[in-house]
N, C-alpha and C positions, 0 to 999 in steps of 0.2 A: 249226847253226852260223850265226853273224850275221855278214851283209857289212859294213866297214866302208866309210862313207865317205873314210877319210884317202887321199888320194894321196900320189904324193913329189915333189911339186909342193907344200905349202905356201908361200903368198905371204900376205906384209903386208896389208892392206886399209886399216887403219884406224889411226893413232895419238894418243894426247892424254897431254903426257908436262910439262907445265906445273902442272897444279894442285899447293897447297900440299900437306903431309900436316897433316892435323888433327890438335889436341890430344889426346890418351886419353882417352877419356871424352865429346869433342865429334864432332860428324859436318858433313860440308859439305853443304846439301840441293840445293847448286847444281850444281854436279858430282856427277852419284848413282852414275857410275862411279869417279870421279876420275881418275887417270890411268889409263890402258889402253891395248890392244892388242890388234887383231881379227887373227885370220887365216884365209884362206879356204883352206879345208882338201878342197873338192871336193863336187861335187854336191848344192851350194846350199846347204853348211854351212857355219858360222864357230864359231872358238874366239874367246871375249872372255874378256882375264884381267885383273881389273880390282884398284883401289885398291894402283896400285904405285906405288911410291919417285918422287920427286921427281928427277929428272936421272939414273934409272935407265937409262931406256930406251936398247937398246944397235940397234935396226932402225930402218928408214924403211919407209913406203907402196911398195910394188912389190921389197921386198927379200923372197926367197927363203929359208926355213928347214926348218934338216931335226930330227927329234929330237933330243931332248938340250941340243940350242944353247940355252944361257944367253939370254933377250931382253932380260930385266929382273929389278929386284929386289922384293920384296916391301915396300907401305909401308903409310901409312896415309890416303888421300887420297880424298874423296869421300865421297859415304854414310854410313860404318863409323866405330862407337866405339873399333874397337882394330883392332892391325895384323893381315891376316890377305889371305889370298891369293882372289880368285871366281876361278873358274871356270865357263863357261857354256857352254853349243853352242849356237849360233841360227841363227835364216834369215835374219839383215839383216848386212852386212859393216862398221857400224858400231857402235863403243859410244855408250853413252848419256852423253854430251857437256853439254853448257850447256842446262839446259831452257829455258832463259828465253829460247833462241833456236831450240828446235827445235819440230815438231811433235809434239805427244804422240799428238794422237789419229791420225797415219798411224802412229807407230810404234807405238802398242798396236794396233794393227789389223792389220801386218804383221811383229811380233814376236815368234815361237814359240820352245821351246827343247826341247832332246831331252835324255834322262839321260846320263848320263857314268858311262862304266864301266872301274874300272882291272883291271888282276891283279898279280900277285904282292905285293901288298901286304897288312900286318896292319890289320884292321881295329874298332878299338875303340868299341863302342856300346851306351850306358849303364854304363860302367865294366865291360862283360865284352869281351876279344877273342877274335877267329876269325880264320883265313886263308881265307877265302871260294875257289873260283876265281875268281869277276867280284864286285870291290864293286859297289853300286850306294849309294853315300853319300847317308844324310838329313842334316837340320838336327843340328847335336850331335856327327858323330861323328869321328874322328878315323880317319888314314891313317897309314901309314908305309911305306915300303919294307920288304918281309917279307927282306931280307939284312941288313936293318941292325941297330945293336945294339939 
């Protein structure tokens, strides 16, 4: 059995809830998160869930969350040729913001990330699904709730 890091202590760390959402088919290379949302989840880990909605974001920096709490909505902003939701676990309690004012080379130097694993979900990959006990999701593959229709 594997320890997690989550406490019940998640807190805000980080937020950037301004950039535009881009066209379909266009990517913003300035904001490579676009808007986003860290949180630091315990023992020197953070979730960043990035290219969300435009005037989404429903927390601030040092607010408190627990599972399930709605933070934001899913958009298109940053990076990304179409809408779709990152997810990331890392070791820096910020997202990757305006490069053109940050330092790249500390944060590729102090930027790691860990897998992310769900359960109770169907997991569809290469057009065949399974009900895994732990997904561990590559590039491609799609998730769903295994209660839903």
């Amino acid at each position: 059995m594997t320890s997690s890091p989550w406490t019940s202590e998640a807190i805000i760390s980080d937020v950037l809830g301004r950039a535009p959402d881009a066209q379909i088919g266009s990517a913003d290379s300035h904001y490579q998160s676009g808007n986003n949302i860290v949180i630091d989840i315990g023992g020197g880990r953070f979730l960043m869930f990035a290219h969300l909605s435009p005037g989404s974001v429903q927390v601030k920096v040092g607010d408190q969350v627990q599972v399930g709490q709605q933070i934001a909505k899913v958009g298109n902003s940053g990076n990304t040729t179409e809408p779709h939701l990152h997810i990331q676990a890392q070791t820096i309690g910020t997202g990757i913001g305006d490069i053109a004012t940050m330092n790249i080379e500390t944060t590729i130097r102090t930027l790691h990330t860990y897998p992310l694993v769900f359960t109770d979900v169907v997991l569809t990959r290469r057009g065949s699904e399974s009900q895994p006990v732990n997904a561990d999701p590559r590039r491609g593959d799609l998730l769903r709730p295994a209660n839903a229709p």
